[in-house]
Backbone as CSV, one residue per row, in Angstrom:
resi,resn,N_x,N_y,N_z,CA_x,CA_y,CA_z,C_x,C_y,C_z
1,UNK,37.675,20.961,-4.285,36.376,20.726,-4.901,35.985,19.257,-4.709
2,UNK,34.716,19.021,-4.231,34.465,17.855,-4.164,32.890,17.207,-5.206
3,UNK,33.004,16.299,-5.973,31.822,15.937,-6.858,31.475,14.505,-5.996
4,UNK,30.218,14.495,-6.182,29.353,13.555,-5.151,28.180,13.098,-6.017
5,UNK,27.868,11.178,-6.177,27.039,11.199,-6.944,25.704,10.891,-5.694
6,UNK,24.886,11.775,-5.705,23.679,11.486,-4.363,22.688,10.497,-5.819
7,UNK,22.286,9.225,-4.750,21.319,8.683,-5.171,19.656,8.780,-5.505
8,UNK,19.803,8.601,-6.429,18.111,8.986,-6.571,17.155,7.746,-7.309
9,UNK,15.771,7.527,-6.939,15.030,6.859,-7.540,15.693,5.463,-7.433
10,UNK,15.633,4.393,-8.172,16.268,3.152,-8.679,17.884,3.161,-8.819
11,UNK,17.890,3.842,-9.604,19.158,3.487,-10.020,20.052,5.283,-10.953
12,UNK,19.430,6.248,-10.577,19.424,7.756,-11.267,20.810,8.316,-9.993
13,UNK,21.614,9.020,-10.353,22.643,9.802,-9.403,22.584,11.295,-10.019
14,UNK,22.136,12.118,-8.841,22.039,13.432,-8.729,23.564,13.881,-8.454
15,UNK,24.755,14.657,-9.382,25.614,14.850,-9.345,25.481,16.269,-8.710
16,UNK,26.341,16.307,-7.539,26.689,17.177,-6.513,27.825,17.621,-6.533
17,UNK,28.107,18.881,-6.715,29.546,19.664,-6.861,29.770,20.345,-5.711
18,UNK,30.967,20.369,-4.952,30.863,21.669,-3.990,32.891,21.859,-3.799
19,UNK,32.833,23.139,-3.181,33.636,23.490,-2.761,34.099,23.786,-1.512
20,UNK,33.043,23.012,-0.249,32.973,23.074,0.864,31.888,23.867,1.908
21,UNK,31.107,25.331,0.383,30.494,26.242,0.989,29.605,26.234,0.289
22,UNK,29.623,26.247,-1.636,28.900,26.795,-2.260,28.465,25.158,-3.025
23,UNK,27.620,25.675,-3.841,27.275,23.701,-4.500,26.338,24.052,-5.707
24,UNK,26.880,23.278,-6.668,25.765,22.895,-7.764,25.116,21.572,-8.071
25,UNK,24.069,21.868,-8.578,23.668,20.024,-8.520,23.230,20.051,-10.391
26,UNK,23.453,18.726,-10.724,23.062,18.762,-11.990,21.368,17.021,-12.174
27,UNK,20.473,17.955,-13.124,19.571,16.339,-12.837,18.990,15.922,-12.078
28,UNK,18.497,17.027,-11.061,17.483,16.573,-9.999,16.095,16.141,-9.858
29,UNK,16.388,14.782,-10.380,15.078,14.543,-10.360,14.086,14.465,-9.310
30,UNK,14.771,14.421,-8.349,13.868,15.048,-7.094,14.492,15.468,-5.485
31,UNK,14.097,16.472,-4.926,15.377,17.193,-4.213,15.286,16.534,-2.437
32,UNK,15.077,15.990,-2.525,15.181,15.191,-1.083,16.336,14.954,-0.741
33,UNK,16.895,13.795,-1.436,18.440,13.632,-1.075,19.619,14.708,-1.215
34,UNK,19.347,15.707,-1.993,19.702,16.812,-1.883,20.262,17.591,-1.127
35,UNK,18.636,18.062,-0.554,18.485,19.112,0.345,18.794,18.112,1.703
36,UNK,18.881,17.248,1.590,19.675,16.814,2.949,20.930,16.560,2.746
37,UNK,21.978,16.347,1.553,23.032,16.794,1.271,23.785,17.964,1.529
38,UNK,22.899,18.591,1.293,23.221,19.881,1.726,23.234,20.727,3.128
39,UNK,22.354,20.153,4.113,22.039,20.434,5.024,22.949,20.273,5.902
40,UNK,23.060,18.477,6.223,24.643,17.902,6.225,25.588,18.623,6.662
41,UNK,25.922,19.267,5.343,27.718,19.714,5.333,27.623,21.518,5.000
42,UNK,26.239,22.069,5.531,26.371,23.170,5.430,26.517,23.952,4.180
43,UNK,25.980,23.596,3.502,26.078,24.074,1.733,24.958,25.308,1.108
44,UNK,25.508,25.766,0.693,24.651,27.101,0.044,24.206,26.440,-1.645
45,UNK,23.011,26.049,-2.417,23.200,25.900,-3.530,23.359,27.052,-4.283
46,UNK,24.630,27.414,-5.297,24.416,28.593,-6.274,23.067,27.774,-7.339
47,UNK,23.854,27.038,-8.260,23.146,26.704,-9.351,23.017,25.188,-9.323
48,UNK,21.616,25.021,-10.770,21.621,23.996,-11.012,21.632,23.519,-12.679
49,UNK,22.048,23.026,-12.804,22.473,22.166,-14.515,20.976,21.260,-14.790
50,UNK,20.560,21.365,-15.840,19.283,20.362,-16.049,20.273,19.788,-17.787
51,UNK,20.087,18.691,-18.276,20.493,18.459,-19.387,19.574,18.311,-20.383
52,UNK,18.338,17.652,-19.842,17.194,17.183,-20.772,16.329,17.214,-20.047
53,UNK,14.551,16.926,-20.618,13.476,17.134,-20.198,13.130,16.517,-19.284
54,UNK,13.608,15.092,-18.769,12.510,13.892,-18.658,12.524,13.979,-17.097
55,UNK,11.435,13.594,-16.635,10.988,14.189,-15.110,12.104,13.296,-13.917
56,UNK,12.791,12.518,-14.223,13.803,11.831,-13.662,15.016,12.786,-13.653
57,UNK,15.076,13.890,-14.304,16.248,14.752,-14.626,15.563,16.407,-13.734
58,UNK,14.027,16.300,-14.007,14.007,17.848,-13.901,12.752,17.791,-12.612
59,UNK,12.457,16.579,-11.884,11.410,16.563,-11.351,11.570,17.579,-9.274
60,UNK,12.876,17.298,-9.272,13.054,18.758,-8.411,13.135,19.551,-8.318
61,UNK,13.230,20.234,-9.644,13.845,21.722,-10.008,13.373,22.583,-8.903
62,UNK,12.302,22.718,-9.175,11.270,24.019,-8.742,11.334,23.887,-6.992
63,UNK,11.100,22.394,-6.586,11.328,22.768,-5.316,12.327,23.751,-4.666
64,UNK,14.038,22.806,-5.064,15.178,23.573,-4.743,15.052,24.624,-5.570
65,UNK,14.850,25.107,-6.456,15.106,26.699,-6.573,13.957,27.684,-5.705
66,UNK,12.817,27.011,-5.273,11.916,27.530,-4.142,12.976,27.683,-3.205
67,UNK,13.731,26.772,-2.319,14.038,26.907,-1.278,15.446,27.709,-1.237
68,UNK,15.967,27.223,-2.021,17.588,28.183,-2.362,17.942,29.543,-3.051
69,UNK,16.972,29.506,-3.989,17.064,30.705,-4.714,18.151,30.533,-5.672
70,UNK,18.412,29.172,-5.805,19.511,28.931,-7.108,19.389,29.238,-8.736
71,UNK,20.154,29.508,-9.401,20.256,29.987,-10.447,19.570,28.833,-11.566
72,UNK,19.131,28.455,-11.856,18.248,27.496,-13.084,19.035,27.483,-14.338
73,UNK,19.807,26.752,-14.716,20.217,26.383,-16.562,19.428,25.594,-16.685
74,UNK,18.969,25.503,-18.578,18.385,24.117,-19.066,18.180,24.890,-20.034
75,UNK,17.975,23.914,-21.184,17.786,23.918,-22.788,16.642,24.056,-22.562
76,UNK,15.979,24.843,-24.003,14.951,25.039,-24.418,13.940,23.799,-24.183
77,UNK,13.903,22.927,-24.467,13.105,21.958,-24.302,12.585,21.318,-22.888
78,UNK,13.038,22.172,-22.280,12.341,22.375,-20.777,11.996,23.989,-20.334
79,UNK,10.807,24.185,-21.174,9.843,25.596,-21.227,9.033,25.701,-19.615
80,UNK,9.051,24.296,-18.568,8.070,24.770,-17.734,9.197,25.101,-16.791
81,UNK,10.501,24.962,-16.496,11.100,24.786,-15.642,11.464,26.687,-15.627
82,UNK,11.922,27.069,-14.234,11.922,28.563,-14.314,13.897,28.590,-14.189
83,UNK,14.165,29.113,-15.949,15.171,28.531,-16.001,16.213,29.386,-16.891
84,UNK,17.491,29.982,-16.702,18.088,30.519,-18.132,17.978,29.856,-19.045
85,UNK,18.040,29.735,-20.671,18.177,28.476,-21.302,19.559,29.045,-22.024
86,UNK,20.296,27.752,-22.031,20.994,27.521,-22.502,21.225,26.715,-24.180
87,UNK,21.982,27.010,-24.918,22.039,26.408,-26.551,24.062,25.777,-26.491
88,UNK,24.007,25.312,-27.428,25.413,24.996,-27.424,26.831,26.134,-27.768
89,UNK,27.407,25.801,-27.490,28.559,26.707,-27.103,28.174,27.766,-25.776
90,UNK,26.933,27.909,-25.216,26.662,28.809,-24.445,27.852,29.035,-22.943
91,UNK,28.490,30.013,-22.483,29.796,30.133,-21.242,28.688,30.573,-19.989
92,UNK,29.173,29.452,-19.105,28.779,29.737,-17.719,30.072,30.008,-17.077
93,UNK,29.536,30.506,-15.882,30.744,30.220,-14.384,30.138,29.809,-13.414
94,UNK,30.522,28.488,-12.764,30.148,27.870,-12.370,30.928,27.178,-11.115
95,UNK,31.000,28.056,-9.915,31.351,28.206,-8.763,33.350,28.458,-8.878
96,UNK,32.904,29.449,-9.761,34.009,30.424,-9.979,35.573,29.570,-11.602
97,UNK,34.629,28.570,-11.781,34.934,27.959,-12.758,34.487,28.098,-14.439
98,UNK,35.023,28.244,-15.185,34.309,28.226,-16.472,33.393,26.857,-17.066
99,UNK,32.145,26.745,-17.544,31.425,25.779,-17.888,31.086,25.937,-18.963
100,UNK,31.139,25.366,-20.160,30.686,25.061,-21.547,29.892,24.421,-21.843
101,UNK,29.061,24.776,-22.688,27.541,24.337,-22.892,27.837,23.012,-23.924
102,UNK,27.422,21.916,-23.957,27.614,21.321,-25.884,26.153,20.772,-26.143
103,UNK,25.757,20.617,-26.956,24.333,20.199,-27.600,24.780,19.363,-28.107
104,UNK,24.048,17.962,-27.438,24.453,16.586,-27.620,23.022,15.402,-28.147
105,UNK,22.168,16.556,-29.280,20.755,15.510,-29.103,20.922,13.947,-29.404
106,UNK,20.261,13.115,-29.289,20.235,11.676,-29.649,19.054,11.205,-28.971
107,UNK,19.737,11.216,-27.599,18.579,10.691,-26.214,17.193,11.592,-26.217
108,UNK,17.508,12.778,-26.565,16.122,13.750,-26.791,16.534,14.890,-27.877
109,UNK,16.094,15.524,-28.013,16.595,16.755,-29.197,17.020,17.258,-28.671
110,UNK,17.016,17.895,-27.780,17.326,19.365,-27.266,18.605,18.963,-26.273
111,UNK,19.340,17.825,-25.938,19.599,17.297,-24.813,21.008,18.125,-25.063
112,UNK,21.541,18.309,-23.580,22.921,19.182,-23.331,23.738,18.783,-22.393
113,UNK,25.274,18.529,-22.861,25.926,18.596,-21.267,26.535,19.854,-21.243
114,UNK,26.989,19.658,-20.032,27.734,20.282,-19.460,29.437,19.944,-19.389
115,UNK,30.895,21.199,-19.657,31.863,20.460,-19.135,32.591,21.634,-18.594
116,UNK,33.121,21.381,-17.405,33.535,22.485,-16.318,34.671,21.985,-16.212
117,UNK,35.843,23.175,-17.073,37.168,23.002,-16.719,37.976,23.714,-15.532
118,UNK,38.769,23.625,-14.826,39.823,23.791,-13.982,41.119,23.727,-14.380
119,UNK,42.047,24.722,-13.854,43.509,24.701,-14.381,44.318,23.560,-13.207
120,UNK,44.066,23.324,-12.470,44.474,22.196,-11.222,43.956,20.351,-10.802
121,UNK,42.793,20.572,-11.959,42.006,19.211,-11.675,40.981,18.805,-13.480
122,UNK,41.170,17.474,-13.237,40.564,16.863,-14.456,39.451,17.892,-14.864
123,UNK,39.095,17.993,-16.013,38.005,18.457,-16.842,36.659,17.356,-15.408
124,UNK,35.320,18.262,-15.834,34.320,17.327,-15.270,32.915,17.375,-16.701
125,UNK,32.482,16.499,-17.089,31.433,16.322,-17.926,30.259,15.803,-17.226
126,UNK,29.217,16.596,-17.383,27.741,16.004,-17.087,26.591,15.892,-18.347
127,UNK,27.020,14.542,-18.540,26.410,14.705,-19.909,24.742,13.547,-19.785
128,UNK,24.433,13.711,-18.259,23.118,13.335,-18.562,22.840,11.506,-18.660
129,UNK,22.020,11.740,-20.292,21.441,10.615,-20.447,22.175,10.017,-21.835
130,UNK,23.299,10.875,-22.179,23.962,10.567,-23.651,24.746,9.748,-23.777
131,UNK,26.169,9.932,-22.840,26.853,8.709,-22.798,26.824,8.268,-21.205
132,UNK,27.029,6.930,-21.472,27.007,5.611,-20.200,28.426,4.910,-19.875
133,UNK,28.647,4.648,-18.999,30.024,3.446,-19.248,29.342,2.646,-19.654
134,UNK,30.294,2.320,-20.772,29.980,1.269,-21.526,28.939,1.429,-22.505
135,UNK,28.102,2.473,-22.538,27.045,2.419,-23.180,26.332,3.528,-23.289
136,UNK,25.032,4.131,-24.216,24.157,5.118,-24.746,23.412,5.104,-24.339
137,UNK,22.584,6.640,-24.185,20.977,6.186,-24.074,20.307,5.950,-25.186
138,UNK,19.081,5.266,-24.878,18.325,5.224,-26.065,17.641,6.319,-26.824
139,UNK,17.406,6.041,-28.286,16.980,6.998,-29.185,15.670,7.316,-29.049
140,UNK,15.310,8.139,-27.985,13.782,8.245,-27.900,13.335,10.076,-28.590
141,UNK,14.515,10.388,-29.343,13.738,11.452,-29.972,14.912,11.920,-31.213
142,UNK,15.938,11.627,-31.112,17.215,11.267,-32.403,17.306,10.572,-32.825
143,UNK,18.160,10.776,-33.472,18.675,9.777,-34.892,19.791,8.863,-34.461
144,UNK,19.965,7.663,-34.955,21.439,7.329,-34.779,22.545,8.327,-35.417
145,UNK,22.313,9.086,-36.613,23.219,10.292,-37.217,23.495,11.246,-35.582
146,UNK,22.473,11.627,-35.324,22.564,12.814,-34.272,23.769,12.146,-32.894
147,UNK,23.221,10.674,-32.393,24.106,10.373,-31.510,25.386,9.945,-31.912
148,UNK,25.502,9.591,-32.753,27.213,9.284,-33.464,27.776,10.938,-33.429
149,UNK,27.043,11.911,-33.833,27.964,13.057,-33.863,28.000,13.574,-31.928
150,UNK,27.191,13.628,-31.648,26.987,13.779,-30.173,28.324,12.833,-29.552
151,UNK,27.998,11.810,-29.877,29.679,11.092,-28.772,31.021,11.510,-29.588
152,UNK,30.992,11.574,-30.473,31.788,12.020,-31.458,32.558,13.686,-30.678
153,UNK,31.845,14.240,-30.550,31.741,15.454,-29.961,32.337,15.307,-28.650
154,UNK,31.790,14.489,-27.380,32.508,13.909,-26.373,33.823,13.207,-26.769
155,UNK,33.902,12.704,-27.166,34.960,11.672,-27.960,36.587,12.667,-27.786
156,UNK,36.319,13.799,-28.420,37.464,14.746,-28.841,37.664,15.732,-27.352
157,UNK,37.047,15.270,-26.160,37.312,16.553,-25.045,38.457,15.710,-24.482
158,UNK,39.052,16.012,-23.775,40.591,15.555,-23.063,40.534,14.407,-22.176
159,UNK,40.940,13.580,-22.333,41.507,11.875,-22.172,41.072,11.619,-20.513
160,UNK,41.284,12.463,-19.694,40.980,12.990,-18.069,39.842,13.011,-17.961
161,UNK,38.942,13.327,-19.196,37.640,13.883,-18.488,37.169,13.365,-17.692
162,UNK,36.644,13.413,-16.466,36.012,12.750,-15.171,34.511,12.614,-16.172
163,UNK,33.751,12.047,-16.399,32.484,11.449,-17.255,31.519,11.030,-16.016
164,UNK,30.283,11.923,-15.793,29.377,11.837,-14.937,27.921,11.598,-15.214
165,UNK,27.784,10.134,-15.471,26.336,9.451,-15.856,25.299,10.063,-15.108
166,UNK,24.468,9.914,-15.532,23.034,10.075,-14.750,22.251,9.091,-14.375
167,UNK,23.046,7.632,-14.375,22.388,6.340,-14.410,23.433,4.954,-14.123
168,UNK,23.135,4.587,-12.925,24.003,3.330,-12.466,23.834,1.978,-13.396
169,UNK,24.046,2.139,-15.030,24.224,1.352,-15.959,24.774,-0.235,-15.993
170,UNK,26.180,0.836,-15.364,27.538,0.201,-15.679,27.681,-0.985,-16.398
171,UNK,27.038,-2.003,-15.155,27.908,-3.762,-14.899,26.811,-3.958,-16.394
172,UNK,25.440,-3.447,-16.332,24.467,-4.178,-17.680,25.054,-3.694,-18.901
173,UNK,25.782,-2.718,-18.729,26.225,-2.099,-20.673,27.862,-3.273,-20.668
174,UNK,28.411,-3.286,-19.224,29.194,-4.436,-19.802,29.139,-5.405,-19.888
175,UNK,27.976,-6.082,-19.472,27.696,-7.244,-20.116,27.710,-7.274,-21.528
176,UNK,27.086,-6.596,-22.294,26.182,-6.075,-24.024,27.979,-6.167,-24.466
177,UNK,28.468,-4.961,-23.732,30.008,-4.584,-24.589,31.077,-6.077,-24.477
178,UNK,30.860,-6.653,-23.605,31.347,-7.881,-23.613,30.896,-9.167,-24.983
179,UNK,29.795,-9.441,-25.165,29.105,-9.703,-26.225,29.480,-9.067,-27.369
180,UNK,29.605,-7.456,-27.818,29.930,-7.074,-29.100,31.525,-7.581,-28.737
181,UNK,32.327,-7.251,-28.016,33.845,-7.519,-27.557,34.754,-8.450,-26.690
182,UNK,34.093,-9.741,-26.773,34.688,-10.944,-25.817,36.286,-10.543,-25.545
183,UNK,36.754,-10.056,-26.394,38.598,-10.256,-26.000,38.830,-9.061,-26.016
184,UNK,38.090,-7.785,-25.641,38.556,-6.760,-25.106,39.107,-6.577,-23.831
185,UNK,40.447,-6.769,-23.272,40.937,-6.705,-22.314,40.764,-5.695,-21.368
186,UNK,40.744,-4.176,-21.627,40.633,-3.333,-21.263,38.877,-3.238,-20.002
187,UNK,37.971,-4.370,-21.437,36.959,-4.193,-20.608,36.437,-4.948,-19.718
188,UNK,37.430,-6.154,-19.736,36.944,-7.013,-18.994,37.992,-7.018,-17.331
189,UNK,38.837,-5.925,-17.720,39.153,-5.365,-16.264,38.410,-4.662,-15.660
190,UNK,37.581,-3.691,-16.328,36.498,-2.593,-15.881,35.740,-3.259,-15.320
191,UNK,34.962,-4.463,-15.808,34.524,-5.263,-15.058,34.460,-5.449,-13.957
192,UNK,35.672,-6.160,-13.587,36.061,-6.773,-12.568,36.435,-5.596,-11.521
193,UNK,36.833,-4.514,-11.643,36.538,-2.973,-10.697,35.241,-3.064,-10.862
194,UNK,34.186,-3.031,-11.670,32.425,-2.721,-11.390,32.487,-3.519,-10.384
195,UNK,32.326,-5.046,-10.598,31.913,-5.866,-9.874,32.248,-5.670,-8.589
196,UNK,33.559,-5.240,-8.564,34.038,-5.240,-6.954,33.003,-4.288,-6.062
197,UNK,33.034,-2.850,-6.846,32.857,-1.657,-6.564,31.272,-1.900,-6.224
198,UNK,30.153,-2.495,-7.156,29.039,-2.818,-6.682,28.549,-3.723,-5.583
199,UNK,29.698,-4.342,-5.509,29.541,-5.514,-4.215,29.605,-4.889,-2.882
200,UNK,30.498,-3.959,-3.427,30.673,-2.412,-1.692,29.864,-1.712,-1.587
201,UNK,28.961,-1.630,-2.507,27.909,-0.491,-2.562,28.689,0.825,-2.980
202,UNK,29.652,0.712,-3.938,29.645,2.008,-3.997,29.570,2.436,-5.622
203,UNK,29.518,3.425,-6.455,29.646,3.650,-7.591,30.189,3.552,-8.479
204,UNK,30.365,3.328,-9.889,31.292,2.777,-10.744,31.700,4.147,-11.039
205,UNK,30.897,5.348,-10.910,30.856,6.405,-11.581,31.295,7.719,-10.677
206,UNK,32.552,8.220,-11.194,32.356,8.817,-12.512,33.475,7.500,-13.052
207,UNK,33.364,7.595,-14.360,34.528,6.953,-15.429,35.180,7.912,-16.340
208,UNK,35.831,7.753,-17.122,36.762,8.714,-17.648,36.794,8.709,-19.311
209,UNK,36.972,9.483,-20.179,37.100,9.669,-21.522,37.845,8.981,-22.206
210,UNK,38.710,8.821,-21.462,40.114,7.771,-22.136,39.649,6.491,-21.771
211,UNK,38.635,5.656,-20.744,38.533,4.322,-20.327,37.532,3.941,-21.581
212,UNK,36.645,5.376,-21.516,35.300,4.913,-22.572,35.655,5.000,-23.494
213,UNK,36.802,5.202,-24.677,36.841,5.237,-25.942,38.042,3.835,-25.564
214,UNK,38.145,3.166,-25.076,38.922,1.868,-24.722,37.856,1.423,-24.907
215,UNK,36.851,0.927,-23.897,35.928,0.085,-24.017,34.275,0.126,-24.164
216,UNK,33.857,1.418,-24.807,32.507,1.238,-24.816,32.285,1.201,-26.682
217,UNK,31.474,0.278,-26.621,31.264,0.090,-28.364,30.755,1.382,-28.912
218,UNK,29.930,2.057,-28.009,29.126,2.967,-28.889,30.346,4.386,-29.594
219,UNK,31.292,4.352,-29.191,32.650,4.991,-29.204,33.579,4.700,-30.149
220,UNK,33.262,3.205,-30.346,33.851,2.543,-31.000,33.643,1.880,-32.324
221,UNK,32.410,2.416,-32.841,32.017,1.920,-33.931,32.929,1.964,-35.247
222,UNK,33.928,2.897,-35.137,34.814,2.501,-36.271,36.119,1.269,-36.087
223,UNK,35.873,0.592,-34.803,37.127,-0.408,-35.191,36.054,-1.815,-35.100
224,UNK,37.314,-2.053,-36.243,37.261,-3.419,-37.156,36.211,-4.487,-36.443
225,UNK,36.258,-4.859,-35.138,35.511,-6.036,-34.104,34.180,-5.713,-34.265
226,UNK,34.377,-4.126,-34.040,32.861,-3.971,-33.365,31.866,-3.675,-34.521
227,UNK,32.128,-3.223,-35.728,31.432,-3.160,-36.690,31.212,-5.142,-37.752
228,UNK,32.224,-5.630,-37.165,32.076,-7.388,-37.680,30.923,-7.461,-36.837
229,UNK,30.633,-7.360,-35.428,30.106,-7.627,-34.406,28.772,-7.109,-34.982
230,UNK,28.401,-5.920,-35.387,26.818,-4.941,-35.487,27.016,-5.715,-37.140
231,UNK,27.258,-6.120,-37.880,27.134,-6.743,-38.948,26.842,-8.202,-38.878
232,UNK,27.261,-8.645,-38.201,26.749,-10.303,-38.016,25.322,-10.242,-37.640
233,UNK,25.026,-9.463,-35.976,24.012,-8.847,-35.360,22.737,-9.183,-36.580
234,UNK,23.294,-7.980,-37.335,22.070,-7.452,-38.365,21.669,-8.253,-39.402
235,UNK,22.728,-8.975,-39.727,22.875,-10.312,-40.646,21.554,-11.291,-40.180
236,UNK,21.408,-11.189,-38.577,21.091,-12.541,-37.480,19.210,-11.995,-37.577
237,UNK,19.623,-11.082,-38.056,17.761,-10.650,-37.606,16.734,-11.537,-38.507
238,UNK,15.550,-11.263,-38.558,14.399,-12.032,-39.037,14.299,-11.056,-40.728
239,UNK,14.663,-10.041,-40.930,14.766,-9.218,-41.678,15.515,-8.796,-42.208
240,UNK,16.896,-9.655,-41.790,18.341,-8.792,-42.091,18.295,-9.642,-43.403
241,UNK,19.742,-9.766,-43.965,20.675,-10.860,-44.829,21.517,-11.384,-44.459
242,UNK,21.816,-12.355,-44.883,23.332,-13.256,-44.622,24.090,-12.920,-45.142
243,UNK,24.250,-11.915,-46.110,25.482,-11.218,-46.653,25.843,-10.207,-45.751
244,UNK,27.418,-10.533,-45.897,27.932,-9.196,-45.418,27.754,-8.177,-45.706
245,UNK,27.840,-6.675,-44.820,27.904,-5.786,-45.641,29.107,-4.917,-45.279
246,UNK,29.943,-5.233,-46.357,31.234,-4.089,-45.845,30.864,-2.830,-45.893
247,UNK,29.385,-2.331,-46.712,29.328,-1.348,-46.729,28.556,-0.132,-45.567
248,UNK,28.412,-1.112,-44.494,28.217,-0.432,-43.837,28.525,0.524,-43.051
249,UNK,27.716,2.087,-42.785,28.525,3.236,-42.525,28.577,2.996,-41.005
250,UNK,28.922,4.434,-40.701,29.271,4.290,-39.034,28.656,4.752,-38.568
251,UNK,27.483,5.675,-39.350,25.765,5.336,-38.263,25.003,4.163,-38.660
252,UNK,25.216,3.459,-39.523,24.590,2.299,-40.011,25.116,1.066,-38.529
253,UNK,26.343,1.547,-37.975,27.095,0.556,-36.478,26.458,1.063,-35.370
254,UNK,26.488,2.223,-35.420,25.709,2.783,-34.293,24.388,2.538,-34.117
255,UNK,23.603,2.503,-35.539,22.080,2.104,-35.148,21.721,0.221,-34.986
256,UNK,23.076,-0.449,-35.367,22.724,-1.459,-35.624,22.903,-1.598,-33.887
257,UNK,23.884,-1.349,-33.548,24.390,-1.339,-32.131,23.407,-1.388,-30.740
258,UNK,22.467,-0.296,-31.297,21.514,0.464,-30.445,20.346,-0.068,-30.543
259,UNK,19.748,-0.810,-31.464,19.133,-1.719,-31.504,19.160,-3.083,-30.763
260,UNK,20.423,-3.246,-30.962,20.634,-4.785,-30.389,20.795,-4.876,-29.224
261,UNK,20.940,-3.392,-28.317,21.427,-3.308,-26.816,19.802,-3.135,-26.511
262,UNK,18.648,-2.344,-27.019,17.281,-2.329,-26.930,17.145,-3.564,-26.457
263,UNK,17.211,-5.000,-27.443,16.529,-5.783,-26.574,17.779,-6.990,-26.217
264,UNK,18.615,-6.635,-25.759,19.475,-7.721,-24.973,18.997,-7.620,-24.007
């Protein structure tokens, strides 16, 4: 099995699955690079994975399922797309693999990954626009409650998981995570692999379940640094206080968090 992140737009990766014959793509925001992916190496598309609405995710659909006749998943919240819909816990098979649905809103309501296990090879997660190395998407239709349980949810799938962004983030969320975490060791090696890895042109991504609950804050809002860190933060605002607040919860870190990465 081979996973392939094809480039799209700015900085967006159309995740490409195949097995040499058959192929799924997840997030196409538009099918050009694609369908010449495919062309390439001789590929049949079965299906395609959509996670969320936003036309950077779903703006090819219709072509490639014009031309392939591929099978359409996506959550309810993409009504124009011609599509099964999928809800959480929902079971696919997915080029002869089992795929599990999870409902992960934050980034949008309705938003979903995907995670396709194998008895021979790492778990694979396509979780879109939810989690980032190093970092979240923004709250453009959730709660900080909703995305704390959403990574929370990622958080608990198996240490291997291969973690497949929808967005060449990386090196900017570690800058931010560097800032909440100067003496995180862990992340300031990741680093130094981004850096390399972007200097080659090649991808930071995929990253893994076990690297991101090492070093991404938004993961991390219950240890000790990173909640001093979203408490000083909030302390620092034009509106905050200079008192501490020990009492702050762990969506109270997460929103303080998500805020402060808004405008770094």
């Amino acid at each position: 099995m081979v996973l392939v992140p094809v480039p799209a737009f700015q900085d967006n990766y159309i995740w490409l699955w195949h097995n040499g014959s058959h192929a799924v793509v997840v997030d196409p925001g538009e099918s050009a690079g694609v369908e010449v992916y495919l062309a390439d190496h001789g590929l049949q598309l079965d299906s395609i994975l959509v996670t969320h609405h936003h036309g950077d995710h779903t703006g090819g659909v219709a072509q490639l399922q014009a031309r392939t006749g591929a099978n359409v998943f996506a959550p309810a919240e993409c009504p124009d797309l011609p599509a099964t819909r999928v809800v959480h816990g929902s079971q696919l098979t997915v080029l002869g693999m089992p795929c599990q649905v999870l409902h992960v809103p934050g980034h949008t309501a309705g938003h979903v990954a995907y995670v396709i296990a194998s008895d021979d090879e790492p778990p694979i997660l396509f979780c879109g626009d939810t989690l980032f190395s190093a970092g979240c998407g923004r709250l453009f239709e959730g709660s900080p409650a909703d995305m704390l349980a959403s990574l929370d949810a990622l958080a608990r799938l198996p240490g291997d998981t291969r973690v497949c962004c929808a967005h060449e983030y990386t090196l900017s969320n570690i800058r931010f995570a560097l800032t909440v975490e100067p003496h995180n060791a862990e992340l300031q090696q990741w680093q130094l692999t981004c850096e390399a890895l972007r200097a080659d042109q090649q991808p930071t991504l995929p990253s893994t379940l076990a690297r991101e609950c090492q070093i991404n804050p938004f993961l991390r809002v219950r240890q000790p640094v990173v909640r001093l860190a979203a408490d000083r933060w909030t302390a620092s605002q034009p509106n905050g206080t200079q008192a501490s607040r020990p009492d702050m919860t762990d969506v109270d870190v997460l929103a303080a968090l998500r805020e402060w990465k808004n405008t770094f």
